[in-house]
Every structure is written in C-alpha cells, then in structure tokens.
VOKELO-755590 format. One record per residue (C-alpha): x, y, z; residue in three letters. Coordinates in steps of 0.2 Angstrom, whole numbers, plus 5000, padded with zeros to 4 digits. Each point is the difference from the previous one (the first is absolute). Layout:
<pts>
XYZALA/...
</pts>
This chain:
<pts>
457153975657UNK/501749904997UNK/500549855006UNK/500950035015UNK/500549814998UNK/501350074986UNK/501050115009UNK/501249875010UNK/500650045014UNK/501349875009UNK/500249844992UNK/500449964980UNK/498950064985UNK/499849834993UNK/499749994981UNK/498450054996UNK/499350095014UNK/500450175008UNK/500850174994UNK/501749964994UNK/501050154997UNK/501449974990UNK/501750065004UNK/501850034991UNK/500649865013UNK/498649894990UNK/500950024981UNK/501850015011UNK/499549845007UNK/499449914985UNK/501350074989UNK/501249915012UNK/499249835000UNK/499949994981UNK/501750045000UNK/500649865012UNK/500650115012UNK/499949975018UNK/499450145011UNK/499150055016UNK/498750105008UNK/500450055019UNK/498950145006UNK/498850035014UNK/498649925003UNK/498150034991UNK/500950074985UNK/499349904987UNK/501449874999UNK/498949825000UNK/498950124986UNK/501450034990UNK/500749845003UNK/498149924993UNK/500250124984UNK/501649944995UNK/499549825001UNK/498550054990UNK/501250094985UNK/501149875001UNK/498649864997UNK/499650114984UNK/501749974992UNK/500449835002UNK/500950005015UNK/499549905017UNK/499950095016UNK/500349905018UNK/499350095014UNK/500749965018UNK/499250095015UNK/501049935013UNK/498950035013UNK/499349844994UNK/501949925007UNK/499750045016UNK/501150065014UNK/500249875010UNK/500749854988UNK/501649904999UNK/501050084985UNK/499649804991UNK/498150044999UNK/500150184997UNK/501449974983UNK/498749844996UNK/498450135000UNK/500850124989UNK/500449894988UNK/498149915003UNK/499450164994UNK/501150014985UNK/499749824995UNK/498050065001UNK/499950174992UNK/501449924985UNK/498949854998UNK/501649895002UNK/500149824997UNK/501349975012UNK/499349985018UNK/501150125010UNK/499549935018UNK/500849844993UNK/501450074990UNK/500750105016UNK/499949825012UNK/500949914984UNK/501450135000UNK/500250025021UNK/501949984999UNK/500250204994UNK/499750155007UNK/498450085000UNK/500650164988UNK/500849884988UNK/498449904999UNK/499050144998UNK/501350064985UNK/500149834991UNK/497949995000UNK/499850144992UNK/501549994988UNK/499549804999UNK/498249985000UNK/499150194998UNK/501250074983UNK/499949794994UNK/498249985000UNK/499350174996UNK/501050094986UNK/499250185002UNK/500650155012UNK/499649965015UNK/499950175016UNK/500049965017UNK/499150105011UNK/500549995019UNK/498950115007UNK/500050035021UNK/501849995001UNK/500350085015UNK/499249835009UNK/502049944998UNK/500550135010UNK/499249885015UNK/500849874993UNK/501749935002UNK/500549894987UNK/499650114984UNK/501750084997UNK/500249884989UNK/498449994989UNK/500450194997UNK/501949944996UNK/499249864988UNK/499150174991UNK/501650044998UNK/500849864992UNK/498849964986UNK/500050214996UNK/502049995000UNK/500049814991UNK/498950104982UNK/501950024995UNK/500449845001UNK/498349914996UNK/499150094988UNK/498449905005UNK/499850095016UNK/499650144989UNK/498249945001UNK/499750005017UNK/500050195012UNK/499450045015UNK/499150165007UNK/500250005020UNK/498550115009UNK/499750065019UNK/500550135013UNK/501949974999UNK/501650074997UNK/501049894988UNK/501550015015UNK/498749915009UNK/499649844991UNK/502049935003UNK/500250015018UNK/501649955002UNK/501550125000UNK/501149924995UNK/499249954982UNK/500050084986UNK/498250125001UNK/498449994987UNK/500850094987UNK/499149974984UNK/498750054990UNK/498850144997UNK/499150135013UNK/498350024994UNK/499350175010UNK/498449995005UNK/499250195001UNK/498650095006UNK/498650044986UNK/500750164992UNK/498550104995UNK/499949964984UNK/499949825004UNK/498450045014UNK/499250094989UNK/499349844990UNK/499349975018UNK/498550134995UNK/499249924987UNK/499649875015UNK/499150125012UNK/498250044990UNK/500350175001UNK/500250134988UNK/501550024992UNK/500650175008UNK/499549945016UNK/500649834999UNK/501750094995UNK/499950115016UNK/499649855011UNK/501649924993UNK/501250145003UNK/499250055020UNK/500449825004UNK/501750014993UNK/500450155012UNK/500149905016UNK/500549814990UNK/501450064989UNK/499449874988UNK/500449865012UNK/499049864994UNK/499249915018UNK/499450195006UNK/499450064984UNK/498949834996UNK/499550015019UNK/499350174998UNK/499249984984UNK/499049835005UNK/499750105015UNK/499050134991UNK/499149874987UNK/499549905015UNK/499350175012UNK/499850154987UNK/500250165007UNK/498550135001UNK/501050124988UNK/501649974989UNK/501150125007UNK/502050035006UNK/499250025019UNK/498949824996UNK/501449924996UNK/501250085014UNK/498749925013UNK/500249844991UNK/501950005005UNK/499750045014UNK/498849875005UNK/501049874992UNK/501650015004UNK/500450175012UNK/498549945014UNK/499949865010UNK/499549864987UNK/501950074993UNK/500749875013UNK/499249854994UNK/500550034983UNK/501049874993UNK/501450114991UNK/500150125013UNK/500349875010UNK/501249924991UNK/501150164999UNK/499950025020UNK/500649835002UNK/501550024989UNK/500750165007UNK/499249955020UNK/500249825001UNK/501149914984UNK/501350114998UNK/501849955003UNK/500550165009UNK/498350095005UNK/500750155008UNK/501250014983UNK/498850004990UNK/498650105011UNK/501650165001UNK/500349994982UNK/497950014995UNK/499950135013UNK/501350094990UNK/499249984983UNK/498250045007UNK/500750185007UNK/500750034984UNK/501949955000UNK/500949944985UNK/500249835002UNK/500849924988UNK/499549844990UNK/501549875001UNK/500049844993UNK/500949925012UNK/499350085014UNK/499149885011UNK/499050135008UNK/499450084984UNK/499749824994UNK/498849995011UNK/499050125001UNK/499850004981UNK/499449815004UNK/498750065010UNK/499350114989UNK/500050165009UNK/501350094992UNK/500250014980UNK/501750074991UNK/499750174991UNK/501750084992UNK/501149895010UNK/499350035018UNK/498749925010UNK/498050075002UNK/498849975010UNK/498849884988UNK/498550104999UNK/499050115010UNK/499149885011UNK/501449925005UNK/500550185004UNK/498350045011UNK/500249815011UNK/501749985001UNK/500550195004UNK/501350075010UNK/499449985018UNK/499349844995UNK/502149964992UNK/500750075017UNK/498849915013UNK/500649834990UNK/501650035001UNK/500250055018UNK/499049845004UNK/501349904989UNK/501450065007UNK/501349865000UNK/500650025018UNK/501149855000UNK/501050054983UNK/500150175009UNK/500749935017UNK/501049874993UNK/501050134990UNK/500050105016UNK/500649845009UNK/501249994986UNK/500650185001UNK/500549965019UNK/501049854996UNK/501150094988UNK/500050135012UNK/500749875014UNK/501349934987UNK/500450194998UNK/500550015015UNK/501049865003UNK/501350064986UNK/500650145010UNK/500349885016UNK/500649874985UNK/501350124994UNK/500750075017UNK/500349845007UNK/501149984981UNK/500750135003UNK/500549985020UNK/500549834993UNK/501150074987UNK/500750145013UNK/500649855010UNK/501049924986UNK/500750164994UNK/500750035019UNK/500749835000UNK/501050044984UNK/500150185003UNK/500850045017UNK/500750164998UNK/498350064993UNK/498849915009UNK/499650115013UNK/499450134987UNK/498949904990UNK/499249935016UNK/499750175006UNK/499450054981UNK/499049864999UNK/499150025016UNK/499250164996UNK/499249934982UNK/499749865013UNK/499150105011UNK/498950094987UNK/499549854990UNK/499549955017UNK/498950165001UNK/499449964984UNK/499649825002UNK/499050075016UNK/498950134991UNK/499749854987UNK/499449915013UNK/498750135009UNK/499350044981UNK/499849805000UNK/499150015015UNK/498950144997UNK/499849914982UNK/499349855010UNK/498950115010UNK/499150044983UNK/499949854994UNK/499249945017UNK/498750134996UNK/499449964983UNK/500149835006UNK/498650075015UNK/499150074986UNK/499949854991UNK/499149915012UNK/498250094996UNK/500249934982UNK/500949844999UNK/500549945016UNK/500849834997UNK/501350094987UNK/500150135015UNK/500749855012UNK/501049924987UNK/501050174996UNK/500150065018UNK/500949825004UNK/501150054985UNK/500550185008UNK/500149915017UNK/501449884992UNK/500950164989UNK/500050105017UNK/500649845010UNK/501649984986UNK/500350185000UNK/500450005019UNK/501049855000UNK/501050054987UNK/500350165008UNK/500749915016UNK/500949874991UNK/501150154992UNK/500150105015UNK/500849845008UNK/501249984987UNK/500350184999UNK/500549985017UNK/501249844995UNK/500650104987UNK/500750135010UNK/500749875014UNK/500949944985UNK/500750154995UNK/500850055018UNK/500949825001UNK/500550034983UNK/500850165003UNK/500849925015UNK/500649854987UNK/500750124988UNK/501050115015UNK/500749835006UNK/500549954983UNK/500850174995UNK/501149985016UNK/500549834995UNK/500350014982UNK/501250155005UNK/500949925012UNK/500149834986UNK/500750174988UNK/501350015013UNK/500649845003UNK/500249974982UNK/500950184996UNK/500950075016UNK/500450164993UNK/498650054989UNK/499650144989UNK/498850145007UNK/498249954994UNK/499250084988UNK/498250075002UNK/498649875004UNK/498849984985UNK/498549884994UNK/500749844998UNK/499249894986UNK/499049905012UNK/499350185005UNK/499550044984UNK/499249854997UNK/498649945013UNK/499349864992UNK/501849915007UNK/500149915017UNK/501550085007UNK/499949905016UNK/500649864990UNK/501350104990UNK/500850045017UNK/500049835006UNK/500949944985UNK/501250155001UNK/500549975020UNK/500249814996UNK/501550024985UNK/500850125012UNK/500049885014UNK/500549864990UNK/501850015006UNK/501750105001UNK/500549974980UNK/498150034993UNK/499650164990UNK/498850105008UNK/498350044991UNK/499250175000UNK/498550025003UNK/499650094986UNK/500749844990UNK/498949885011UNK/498250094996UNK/500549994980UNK/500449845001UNK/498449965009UNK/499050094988UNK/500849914987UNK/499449865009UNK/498350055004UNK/499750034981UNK/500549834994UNK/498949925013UNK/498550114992UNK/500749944985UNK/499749825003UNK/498450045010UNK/499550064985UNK/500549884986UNK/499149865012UNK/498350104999UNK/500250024983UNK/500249814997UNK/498549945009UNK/499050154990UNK/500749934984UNK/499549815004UNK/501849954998UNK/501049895011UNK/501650024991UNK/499850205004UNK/499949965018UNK/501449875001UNK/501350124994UNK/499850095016UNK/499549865009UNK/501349864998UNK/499149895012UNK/498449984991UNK/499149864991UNK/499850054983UNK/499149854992UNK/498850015015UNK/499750185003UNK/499750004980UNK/498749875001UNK/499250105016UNK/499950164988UNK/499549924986UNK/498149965008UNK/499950195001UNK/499450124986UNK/500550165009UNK/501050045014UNK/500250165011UNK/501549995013UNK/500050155009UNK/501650005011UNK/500350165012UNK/501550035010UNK/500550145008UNK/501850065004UNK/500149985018UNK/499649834997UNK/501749934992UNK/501249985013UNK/501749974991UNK/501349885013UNK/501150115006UNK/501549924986UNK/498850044987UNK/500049814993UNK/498249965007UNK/498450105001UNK/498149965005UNK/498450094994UNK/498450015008UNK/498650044988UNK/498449994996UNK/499249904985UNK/498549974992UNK/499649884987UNK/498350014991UNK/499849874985UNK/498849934986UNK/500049834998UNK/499649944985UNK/498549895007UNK/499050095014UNK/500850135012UNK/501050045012UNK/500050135014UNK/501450145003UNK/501149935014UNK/501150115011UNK/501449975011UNK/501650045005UNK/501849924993UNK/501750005007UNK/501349994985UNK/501749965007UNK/501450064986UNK/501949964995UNK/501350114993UNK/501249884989UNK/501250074990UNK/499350175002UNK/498249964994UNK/498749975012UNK/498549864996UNK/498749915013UNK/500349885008UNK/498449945009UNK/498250085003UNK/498949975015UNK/498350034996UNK/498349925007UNK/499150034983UNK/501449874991UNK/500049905012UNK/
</pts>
C-alpha cells in the first residue's frame, strides 16, 4: 500500500518529502519572483500557501537567485516593535549569510526610525554585500494584524517598491507577502495611504486534472485509482486540506471494498460525525464566521443567504464578502459567492447558518439604533414646539408694528398654533409608545446579555427623562408666549391711540385716512419693532419746532441699523477666523493690534463661532449706541499642543459716528 506519510495533510510539504501537486499559482508565483515583481498570497487557511511558498524558494535557488524565508510566528506577539524589527532583520542577516551583524548595525544607527533602518539595511548592507536577486518571503503575516506598530514596516514595502524608479538597485530585492489577510488589512490606519502594490497570486482548489496525478500514489489500478480520485472530489471540490485528509485517511485504514458508498462513509466519519468537531479546519471555519468575525450576525445573514441559494454578489470591497472568502467557506464562481464544497454544505447547512445567527444576534447594535431612533424622535418633536414658540414670537412683533392688523394674525396664528400643538401632542404619545418598545426589547435582552441590557435601559430612562422635560419646558414658555402676546396687543392698542392723537397735534385739520395696510415692519419679522416705536415717540416729543417721525420711517431706519450692526458682527468673526488683527481693528477701533497679532500668531487654525440673534441688539433709543448679547465660541489649534473649545457669552457695546457703526468694547469671560 502507499505511503500514507505523502499525502500531507496541515502543515507545509517541505522539499523532498510528501505529495506536492503542483498548481498554476506555482508557475504565477515563480514567474513573478524572477521578474522582480512583488506579490502576495492571502487566502484561507490549509490551502497549501507555506507549500507553495517552499517550492518557489526551491525554483528560485535553481536560477541563481537567493530566497529569505520569514515566518513571523518566529517574532512573536508579545515584543517591543525594537526587538521584533531587530529579529527580522536577524533572520535576513542569517539566511543572506551577511557580513554585517545586524543586531549591532540597528543599536549603531538608534537615532532613526525603525522603518527607515529597516529600508537603509537592506538598500545598505543586503543589495551591497550580496549582488544577486534576492525574494523575501513573509510568510504568517496576519500575526501583525495583533500587533500595533507594523503600519509602517508595510509602508517601508512600499517605499523601496515605489523607490525602483528612482534607484534602479532596488530592482534586486521583491517581496512575496503570505497569510490569512486582506491586503486593506495590513495598514491599519485610515488615514494612510492602503497596501496597494504588487501582484495577487490565487491560490485554488486542485482542479481535476491537477488531482488526477494524486492516483498514481494510491497502489491501485489505474481505473480504480481514477475513480477514487474523482469520488473524493465530489464532497472536497479539490480543496487541498480535505482532499489530503481523505486520501491519507483511506492509505492509513482501507476500506473493505473501493466503492462510491466506501468512500461516502469515509466523509462521513471524518468530517460529517462527531470526530468532524475536532477537526482542525472545520474548526477554523466555525471560529471565523462564530467567534473572529467583525460583524457575526452580518456575516452569519449574508452566508445564510448564499447557503439557501441567493445571489450574492462577490464585491471587492465588501467587507463582509472579504471575509467569508478569508475563511474559506465561500469560493467566487462567475462573479457570485458559493458555497466551497459539498462538506462544507453538509456541516455548515441551513439550520446549522440560522441557529448561529440567532445566537449572534448583535443585540446592543440593534438597541442602540433603537435608542438612537428615539432620540431623533425626541428632537422631532421639539421642532414643532421650536417653531410655534417662533412663530408666537414673531406674531408678537408683527402686532407691535402692525396695529390695525394685529388682531387678525393673532387670531390666524392661533389656530396653526393650536394644531401644531395637536401635532406636537401626538409626536409625543408615538415617543411614548416608541419608549414602551424599546423597554421591551430592552426586557428581552436581559436573558442574553444582561449588563448591555442595564447599560441601554439607563440610556431609554435618560432619552424618556429629556423627552419629558423638554415637553414641560415648552409648554411653560408656550404659556409665556401667549401672556406676551395679550400685553402686546394691549401695547399696540395703547400706542395706536397715542400716535393718533401725536397726528393730531401736529396736523389739526388732517386729511381722511387712507385704508390701514402692512407697514414694513409688518412685512418683516426679523425687526424689533418695540425699538422702532421708541425711537419714533422720542423725535415726536422732542419739542414744539421738531419734525415728526413716522413710524414707518423709524422701523427702516432701525433696520438699516440692525443690518450694519450684523455687518460688523460679522467682519469681526471673519478676522479672528482669518488670523488677522488688522481685519478685526477696523471694526474695533479699541483693539491692540501688535498684541492681538502676536496672540494669533501661536495658533495654526482658528474657528470663532459668533451667534446673535435679533432680539439681542438693543438699539438706544437715538439710534447713536447699541449693545449685543451673543454667544461665542472659540475652538483653536495651537501650533504646539492643544487647546480645548471654550464657550461663553460677549456683550459688544457699539458706536455710530458719522453714520457708520464699529465696537467699541467687548465683555467676554473667555478674553478675559
């Protein structure tokens, strides 16, 4: 009988002993590293990358070229980033045969960073002393993945593949990059630039002209050997583990007779029976989509999908699809995702893909999306409290303005009033009832996870808490809002009767009066009118011989005011924004240009937010002075360390010379 030693199951064929089967990743592969190319093999595990990785080396020895081969399990996981750069280049220095102890090199040369000095000993010592082409292999890769300090030895790759145009030396050197990866995963960081180089080699399963060489092994006779081969194939698929894992199987233990229900049995007992737990890649495959993967119940949904049949896509980018392609239960056939083979079909089946995912249900994404779902909902209603208490607010400044007409938008306005209010009441029984559910699922979480259960219900407890007070606050100033708007409809009675008889005084026989309309104050509610009025009584009581101003000529004249002021507001903003004191001392006559320059100077970026709302300006009533409430924020980056944003609230106090208005002092705690 054979030897069952020769069929390899788990571990590397190492030169010279076992069945190697050889592949078109093997003449890719090779073809590549004469080349000088770079590349990488990523695939899931038990594929036969450390095999294919031995082969190469072997090839390569064979034309004069000198292979490196890193497993950097030998690194270790738990190491400073100094010894684990120091090993890897221990074992360049070794396999190379270099002169140039690189233990010692790497203490001489402490003062750069570890990628560069891992960059200048190969450009400087490696390509100096040996004068062949010299491959890499960094076999294991997914080990970084543990690791936080390797972005940039994957970056230092990089370089010296981007540096060949520049140094034509580097031509020499390549590097073939092996493991259970994605090349997305071996640069961790966002925000650099991703592993982007080099040449995917894919690593298949045995096609069946490949397998067939397997026969010749099996000391049987030819057709039967044949037979053997292609009944195995019909539950492996040609993946390489199973198909060297049945095959030993049945050197090791023959079956009474070669037949298609002999081997079927074999399956069975290998991999679809109890002893299929302890198998190692069966196991390895349950981890990934059970225990390792980013987003189990993601990935669990989408191989449930794929095992019932739907077509699923195979997307590059897709992290899900990633995946499950990394752990080798799904293969791409005609741009879709398949289930591998047929025993991963038989253990990992339907019911099996839909207990899982049930049991990985990601409770606490689910309730914090539902969590999240209510607090949009609270902030939903809020907007129409938000915008009837504008709106009550700018009824009460078109009545001030308006008083022929003020009685009709009050009464117009309080039935829109009155049904947003209906409104904002039904908002708030769905948020209630909303809350109810989310108490529930939060019940239900309990039997599963009860910690996150506590954590979220203290979160719906908070959101419900909000929602309430919120709901009181603008009931109370609904309330407010409507006292307002009574005395302002008293204010505007009283000031109609006073400005008529100040019309009377100054004209004794005057004309009939024309229809009352919208003054321009009425037309535009985002003016104060209150002050407008003030300003407009104060001109007609200044004395027997002054020219009485309308009121219709007091409200532009405050408008025009009120814009200027925004104006200047504005220009000052704009100069702290743009880092220059000159900008700000043209509105601010008062400030201390040389130091405020010097003050801006430290920062590299500045954001000045600076909020004020109408209401908030009070013009004097001879329109010569004004003071602003409003809110500002500064948040800056220095250009050595950092600063937190700082909040407060500034009182401008302005000037109006010669008919332009600039600041002439600013109160703020964060200045100050």
């Amino acid at each position: 009988m054979a030897d069952a030693f020769a069929f390899v199951a788990g571990g590397a064929v190492q030169a010279g002993s076992g069945l190697y089967l050889e592949r078109s990743a093997d003449r890719e592969l090779l073809q590549h590293c004469l080349a000088g190319d770079f590349a990488y093999v990523l695939t899931s595990r038990q594929m036969g990358k450390s095999s294919l990785m031995y082969r190469a080396a072997e090839r390569l020895a064979d034309s004069s070229a000198r292979a490196v081969i890193i497993d950097l399990t030998e690194l270790g996981a738990q190491t400073t980033a100094d010894q684990w750069y120091k090993g890897f280049l221990l074992l360049v220095q070794e396999q190379l045969g270099l002169r140039e102890a690189a233990s010692a090199w790497w203490d001489a040369h402490s003062n750069y960073a570890f990628a560069h000095r891992l960059i200048r000993y190969l450009r400087e010592v490696a390509l100096v002393e040996r004068t062949e082409r010299i491959v890499l292999f960094v076999d294991e890769i997914d080990t970084t993945l543990r690791l936080d300090f390797t972005d940039d030895f994957f970056a230092a790759i990089r370089f010296l593949y981007q540096s060949r145009a520049v140094d034509p030396e580097l031509q020499r050197i390549s590097f073939v990059l092996i493991g259970v990866a994605t090349p997305n995963d071996l640069i961790k960081d966002a925000a650099r630039t991703p592993f982007n180089i080099g040449h995917r080699i894919e690593l298949t399963d045995f096609t069946r002209q490949e397998a067939a060489a397997i026969a010749a092994y099996l000391s049987l006779p030819a057709p039967l050997g044949g037979e053997v081969i292609g009944w195995t194939l019909r539950w492996t698929a040609g993946h390489p583990y199973l198909t060297m894992r049945v095959l030993r199987s049945l050197v090791e233990s023959p079956p009474d007779t070669w037949t298609s229900s002999a081997i079927d049995a074999r399956i069975h007992e290998l991999f679809l029976g109890t002893s299929g737990e302890r198998d190692t890649n069966l196991q390895f495959v349950r981890d990934m989509l059970t225990k390792k993967a980013f987003n189990r119940e993601a990935v669990l949904v989408t191989y449930e999908q794929i095992r019932g049949g739907a077509r699923v896509p195979d997307k590059e980018l897709d992290q899900v699809a990633s995946w499950l392609k990394l752990s080798g239960i799904v293969r791409r056939a005609d741009g879709l995702l398949r289930v591998r083979n047929a025993i991963y079909e038989q253990v990992f089946d339907e019911r099996w893909a839909r207990v899982h995912r049930r049991l990985n249900v990601n409770w606490r994404r689910r309730l914090a999306r539902a969590a999240a779902a209510l607090l949009v909902m609270i902030v939903l209603v809020t907007i129409p409290l938000a915008i009837y208490a504008l709106q009550q607010r700018s009824v009460a400044l078109r009545q001030r303005a308006a008083a022929e007409d003020a009685r009709l938008l009050a009464e117009e306005n309080e039935k829109e009033a009155e049904s947003r209010r209906d409104e904002a009441e039904q908002q708030l029984l769905t948020t209630q009832r909303n809350l109810q559910t989310a108490q529930e699922a939060v019940d239900a979480l309990k039997a599963f996870d009860p910690k996150a259960a506590a954590q979220l219900s203290q979160q719906l407890n908070v959101a419900s808490n909000a929602a309430e007070t919120q709901a009181r606050a603008f009931a109370e100033q609904r309330d407010g809002l409507r006292r307002e708007r009574d005395e302002a409809l008293a204010q505007v009675q009283k000031l109609t009767q006073e400005n008529a008889a100040l019309r009377q005084n100054a004209n004794p026989s005057p004309a009939p009066a024309p229809p009352a309309t919208k003054s321009d104050a009425a037309s535009d509610p985002s003016i104060p009118v209150s002050n407008a009025v003030g300003r407009g009584r104060g001109k007609a009581d200044a004395g027997p011989g002054a020219p009485a101003q309308s009121e219709a000529e007091a409200v532009r004249a405050l408008r025009d005011d009120l814009l200027q002021i925004e104006r200047v507001l504005e220009r000052y903003r704009d100069g702290y924004e743009a880092l220059d004191a000159r900008a700000i001392a043209a509105v601010y006559p008062a400030a201390n240009v040389a130091g405020l320059q010097s003050a801006l100077n430290q920062l590299s970026k500045l954001s000045y937010d600076l909020r004020v709302r109408l209401d908030d300006i009070l013009v004097a009533p001879d329109g010569l002075t004004a003071k602003v409430t409003a809110s500002e924020t500064f948040r800056s980056t220095p250009k050595i360390g950092s600063a937190p944003a700082q909040s407060d609230t500034a009182v401008f106090t302005l000037q109006k010379l010669g008919g332009t208005w600039s600041i002439q002092s600013v109160k703020s705690n964060t200045r100050n």
